[in-house]
N, CA and C of each residue as an Amber inpcrd file, in Angstrom:
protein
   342
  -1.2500000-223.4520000   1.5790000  -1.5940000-222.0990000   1.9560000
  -2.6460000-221.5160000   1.0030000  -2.4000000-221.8510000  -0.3060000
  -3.0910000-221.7190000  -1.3580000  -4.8620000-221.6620000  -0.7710000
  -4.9310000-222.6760000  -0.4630000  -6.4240000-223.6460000  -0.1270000
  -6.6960000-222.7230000   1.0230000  -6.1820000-222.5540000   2.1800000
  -6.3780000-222.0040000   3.4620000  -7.3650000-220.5810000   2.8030000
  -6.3700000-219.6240000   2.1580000  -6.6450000-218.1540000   1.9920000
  -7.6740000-217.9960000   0.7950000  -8.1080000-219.3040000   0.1730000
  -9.2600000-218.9220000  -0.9880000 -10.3810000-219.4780000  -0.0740000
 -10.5840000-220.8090000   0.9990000 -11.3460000-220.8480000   2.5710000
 -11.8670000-219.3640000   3.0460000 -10.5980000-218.5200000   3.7130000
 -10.9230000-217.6260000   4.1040000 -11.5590000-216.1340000   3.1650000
 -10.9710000-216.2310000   2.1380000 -11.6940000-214.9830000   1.2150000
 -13.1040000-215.6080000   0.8650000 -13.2300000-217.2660000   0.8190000
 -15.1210000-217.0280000   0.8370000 -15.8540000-216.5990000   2.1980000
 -15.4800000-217.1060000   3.5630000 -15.7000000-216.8040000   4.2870000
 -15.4330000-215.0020000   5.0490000 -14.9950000-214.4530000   4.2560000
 -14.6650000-213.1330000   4.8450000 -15.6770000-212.5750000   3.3730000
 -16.0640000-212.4140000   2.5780000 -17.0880000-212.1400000   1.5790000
 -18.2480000-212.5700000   2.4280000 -18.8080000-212.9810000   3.0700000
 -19.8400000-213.2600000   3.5310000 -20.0610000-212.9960000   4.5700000
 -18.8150000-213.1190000   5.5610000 -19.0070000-212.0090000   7.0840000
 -19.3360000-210.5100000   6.9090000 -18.3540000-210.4220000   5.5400000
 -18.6170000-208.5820000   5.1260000 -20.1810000-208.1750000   4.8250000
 -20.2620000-209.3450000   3.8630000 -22.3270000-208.5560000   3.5350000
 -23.2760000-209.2400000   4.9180000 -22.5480000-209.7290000   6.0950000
 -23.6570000-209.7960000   6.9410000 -23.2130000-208.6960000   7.9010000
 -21.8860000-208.3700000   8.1060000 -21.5370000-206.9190000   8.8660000
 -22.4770000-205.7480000   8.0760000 -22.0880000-205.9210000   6.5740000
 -23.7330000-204.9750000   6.2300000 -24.4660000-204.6650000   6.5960000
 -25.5990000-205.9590000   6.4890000 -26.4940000-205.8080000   6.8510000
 -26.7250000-205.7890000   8.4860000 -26.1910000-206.3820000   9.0950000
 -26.1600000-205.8120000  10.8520000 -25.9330000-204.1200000  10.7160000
 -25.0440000-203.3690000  10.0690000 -24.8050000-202.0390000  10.1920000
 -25.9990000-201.3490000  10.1750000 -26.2810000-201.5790000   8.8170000
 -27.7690000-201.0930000   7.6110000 -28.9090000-201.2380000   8.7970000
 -29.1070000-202.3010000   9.4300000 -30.0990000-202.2430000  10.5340000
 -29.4780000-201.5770000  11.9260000 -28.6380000-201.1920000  12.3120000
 -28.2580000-200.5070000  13.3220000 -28.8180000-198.9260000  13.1920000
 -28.3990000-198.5070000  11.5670000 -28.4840000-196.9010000  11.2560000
 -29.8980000-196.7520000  11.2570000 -30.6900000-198.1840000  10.7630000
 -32.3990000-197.7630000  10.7480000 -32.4820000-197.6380000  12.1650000
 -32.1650000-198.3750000  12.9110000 -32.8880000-198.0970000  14.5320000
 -32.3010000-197.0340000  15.0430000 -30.6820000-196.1250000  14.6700000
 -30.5840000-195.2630000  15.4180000 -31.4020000-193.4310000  14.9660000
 -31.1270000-193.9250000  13.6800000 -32.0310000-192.7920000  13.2950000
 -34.0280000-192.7340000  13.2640000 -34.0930000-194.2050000  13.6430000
 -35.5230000-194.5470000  14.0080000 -36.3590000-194.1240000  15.2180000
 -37.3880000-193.9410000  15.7710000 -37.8230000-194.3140000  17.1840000
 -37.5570000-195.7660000  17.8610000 -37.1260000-195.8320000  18.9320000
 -36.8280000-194.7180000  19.3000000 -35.3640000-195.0620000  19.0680000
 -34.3300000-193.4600000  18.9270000 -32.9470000-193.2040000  18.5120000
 -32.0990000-194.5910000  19.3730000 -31.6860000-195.1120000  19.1720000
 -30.5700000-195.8670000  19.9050000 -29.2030000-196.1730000  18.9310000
 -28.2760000-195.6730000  19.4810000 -26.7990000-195.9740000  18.7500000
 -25.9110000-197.1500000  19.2820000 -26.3050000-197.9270000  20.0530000
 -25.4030000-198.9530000  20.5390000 -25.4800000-199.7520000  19.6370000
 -25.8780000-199.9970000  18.0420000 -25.9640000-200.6850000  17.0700000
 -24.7670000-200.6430000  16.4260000 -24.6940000-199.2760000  16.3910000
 -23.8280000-198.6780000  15.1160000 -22.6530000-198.6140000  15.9340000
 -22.2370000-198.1940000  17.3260000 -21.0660000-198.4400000  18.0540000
 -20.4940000-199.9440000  18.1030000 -21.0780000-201.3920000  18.2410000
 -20.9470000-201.7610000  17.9140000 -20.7260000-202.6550000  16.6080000
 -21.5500000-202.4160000  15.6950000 -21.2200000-203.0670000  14.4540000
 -20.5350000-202.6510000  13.4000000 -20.1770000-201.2050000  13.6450000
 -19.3490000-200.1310000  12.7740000 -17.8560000-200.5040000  12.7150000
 -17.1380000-200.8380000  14.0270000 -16.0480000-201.4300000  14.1550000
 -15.7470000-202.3390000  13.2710000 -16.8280000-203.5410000  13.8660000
 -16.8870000-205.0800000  13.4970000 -16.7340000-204.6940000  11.9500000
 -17.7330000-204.2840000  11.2730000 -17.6630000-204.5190000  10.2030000
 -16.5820000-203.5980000   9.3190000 -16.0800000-202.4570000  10.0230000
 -14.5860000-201.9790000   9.5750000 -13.2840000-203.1340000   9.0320000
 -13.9510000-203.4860000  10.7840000 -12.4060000-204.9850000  10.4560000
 -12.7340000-205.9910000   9.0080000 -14.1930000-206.0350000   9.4100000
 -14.0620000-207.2060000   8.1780000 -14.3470000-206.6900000   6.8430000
 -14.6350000-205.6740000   6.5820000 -13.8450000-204.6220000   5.0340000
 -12.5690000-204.8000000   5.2910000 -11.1280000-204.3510000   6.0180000
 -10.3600000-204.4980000   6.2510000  -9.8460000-205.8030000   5.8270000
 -10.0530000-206.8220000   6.4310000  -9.5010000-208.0370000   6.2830000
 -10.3370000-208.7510000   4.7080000 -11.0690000-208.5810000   4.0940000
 -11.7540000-208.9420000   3.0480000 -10.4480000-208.2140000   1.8420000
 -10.5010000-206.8530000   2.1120000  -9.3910000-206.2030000   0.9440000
  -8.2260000-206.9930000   1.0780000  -7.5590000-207.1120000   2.3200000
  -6.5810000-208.3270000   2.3790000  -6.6060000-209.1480000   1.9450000
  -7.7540000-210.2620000   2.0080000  -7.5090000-211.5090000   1.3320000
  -8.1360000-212.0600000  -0.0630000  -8.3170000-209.7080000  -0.5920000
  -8.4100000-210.1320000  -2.4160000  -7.1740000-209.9090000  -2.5920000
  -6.2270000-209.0200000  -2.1710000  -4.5420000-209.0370000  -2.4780000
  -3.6860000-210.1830000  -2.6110000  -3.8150000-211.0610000  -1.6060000
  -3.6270000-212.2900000  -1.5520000  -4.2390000-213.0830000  -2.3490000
  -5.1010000-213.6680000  -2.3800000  -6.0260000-214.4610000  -3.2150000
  -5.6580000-214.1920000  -4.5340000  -5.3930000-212.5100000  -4.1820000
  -5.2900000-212.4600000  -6.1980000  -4.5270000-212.7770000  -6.9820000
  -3.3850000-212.6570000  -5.7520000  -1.8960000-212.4370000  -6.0830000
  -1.5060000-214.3920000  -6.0460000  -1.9200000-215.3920000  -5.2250000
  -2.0590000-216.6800000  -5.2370000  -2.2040000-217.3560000  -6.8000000
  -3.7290000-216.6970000  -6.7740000  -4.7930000-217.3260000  -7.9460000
  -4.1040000-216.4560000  -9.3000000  -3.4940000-215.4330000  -9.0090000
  -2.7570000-215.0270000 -10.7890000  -4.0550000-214.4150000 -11.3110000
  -4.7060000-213.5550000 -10.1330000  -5.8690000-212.4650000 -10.8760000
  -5.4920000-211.9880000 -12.0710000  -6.1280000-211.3840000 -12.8400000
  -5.7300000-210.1220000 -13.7150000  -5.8780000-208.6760000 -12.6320000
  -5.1030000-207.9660000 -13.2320000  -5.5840000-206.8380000 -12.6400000
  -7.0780000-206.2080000 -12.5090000  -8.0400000-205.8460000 -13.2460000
  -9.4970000-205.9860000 -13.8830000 -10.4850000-206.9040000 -12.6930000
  -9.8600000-207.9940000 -12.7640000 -10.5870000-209.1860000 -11.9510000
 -10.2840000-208.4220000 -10.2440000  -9.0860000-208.1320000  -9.9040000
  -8.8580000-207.5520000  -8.3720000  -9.1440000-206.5780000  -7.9630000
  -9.6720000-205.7960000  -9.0270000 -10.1370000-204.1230000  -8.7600000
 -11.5120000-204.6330000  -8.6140000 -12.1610000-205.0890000  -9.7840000
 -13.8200000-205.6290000  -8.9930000 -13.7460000-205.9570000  -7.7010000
 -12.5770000-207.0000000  -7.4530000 -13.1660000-207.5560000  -6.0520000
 -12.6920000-206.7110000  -5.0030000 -11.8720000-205.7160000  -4.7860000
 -12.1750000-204.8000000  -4.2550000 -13.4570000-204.0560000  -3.8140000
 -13.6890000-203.2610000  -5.3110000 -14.9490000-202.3460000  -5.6610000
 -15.9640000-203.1220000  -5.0000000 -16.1870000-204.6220000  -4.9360000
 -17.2410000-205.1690000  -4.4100000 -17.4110000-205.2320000  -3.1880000
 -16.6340000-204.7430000  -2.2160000 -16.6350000-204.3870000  -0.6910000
 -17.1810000-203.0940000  -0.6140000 -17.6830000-202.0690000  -1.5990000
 -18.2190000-200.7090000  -1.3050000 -19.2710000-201.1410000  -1.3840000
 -20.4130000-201.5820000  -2.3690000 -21.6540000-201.6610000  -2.3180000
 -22.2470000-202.9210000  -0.6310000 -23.3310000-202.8590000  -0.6020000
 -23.5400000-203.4040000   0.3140000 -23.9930000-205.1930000  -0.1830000
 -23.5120000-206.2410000   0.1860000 -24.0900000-207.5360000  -0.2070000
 -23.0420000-207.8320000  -1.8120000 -22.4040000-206.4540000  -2.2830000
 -21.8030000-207.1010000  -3.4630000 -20.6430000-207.9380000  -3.2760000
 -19.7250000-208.6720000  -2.3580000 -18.9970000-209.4330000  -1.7350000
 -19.5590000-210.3570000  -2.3660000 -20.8110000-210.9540000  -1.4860000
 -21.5450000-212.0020000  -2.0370000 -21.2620000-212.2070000  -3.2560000
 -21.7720000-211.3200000  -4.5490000 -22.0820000-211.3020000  -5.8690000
 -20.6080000-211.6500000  -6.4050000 -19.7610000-211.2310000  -6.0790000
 -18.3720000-211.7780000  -6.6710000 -17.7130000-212.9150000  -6.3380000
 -17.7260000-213.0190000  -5.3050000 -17.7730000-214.5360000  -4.5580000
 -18.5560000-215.8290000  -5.5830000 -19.3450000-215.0390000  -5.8770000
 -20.3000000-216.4000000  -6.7410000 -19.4840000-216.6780000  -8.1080000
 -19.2660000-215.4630000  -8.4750000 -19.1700000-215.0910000  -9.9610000
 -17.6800000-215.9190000 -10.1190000 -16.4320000-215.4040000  -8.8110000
 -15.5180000-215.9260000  -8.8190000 -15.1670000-217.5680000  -9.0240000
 -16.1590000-217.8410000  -8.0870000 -16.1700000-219.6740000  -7.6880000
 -16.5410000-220.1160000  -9.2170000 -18.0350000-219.3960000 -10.0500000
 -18.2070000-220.1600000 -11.1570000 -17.5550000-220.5570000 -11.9560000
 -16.0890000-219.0720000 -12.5720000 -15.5710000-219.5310000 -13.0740000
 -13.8780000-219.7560000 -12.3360000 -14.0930000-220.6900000 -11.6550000
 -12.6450000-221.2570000 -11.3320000 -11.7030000-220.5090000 -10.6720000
 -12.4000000-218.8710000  -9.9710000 -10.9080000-218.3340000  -9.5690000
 -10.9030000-219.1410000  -7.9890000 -11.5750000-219.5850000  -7.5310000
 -11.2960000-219.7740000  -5.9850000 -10.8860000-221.7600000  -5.5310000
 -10.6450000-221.8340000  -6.9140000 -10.1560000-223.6480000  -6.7390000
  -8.4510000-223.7650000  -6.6500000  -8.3680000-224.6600000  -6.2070000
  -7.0680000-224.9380000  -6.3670000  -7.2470000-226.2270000  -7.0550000
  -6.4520000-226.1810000  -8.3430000  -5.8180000-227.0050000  -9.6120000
  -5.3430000-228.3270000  -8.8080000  -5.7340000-229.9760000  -9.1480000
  -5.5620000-230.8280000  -8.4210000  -3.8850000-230.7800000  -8.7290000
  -3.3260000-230.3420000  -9.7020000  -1.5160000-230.4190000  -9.7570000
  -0.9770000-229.2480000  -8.9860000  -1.5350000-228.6100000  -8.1830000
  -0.9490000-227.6130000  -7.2430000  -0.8660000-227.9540000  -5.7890000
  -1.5030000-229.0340000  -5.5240000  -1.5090000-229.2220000  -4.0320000
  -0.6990000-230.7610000  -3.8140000   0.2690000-230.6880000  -2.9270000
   1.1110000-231.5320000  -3.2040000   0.9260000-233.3070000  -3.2600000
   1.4770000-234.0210000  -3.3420000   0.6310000-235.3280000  -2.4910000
   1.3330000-235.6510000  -1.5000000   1.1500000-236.4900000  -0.6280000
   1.3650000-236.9130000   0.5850000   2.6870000-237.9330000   0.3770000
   3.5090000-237.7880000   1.4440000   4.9560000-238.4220000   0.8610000
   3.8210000-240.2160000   1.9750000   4.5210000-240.8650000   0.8700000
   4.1840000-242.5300000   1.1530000   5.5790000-243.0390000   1.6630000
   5.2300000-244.1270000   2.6540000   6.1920000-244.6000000   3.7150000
   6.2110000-245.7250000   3.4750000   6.9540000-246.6490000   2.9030000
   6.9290000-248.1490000   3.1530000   7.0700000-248.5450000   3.9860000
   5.9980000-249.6910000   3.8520000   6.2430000-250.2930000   5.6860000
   6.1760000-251.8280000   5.1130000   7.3590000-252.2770000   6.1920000
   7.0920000-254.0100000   6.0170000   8.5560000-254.0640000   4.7810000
């Protein structure tokens, strides 16, 4: 499970800063010529959910990986700026929060045969 939810917190860090940037270009075209809001009706949601589900799987992740507290409030905080997901995501992987330890994942039960 471990492996699954540090999968999905890189992948939900990176849906979030591209829901960003889809948003960020919705608000230029609706407040642009000419006005159109079917940007922001759609991608405002979308990218609700995936702020939503990103804060989820730093709670998890954090709570898995044995964050510090310090370390889970950044990765929070890094869902407000726009693209900073990304930036922690990196920072995380460099140093070791998003691996799983080869003595944590179990091994495979062996079957004699013959």
């Amino acid at each position: 499970m471990r492996r699954t939810a540090m999968k999905l917190f890189v992948v939900a860090a990176i849906a979030e800063a591209i829901s960003w940037l889809a948003l960020l270009i919705s608000m230029v075209v609706k407040y642009g010529p000419p006005e159109n809001e079917i940007g922001v009706k759609i991608f405002g949601p979308i990218h609700g959910a995936l702020f939503v589900f990103y804060g989820v799987l730093v709670l998890l992740v954090s709570r898995l990986g044995r964050w510090s507290l310090p370390v889970t409030a950044v990765a929070l905080l890094a869902s407000i700026p726009p693209f900073t997901t990304l930036l922690f995501e990196r920072w995380a992987r460099r140093r070791g929060l998003l691996t799983v330890p080869e003595s944590a994942t179990p091994e495979p039960d062996r079957i004699a045969v013959g």
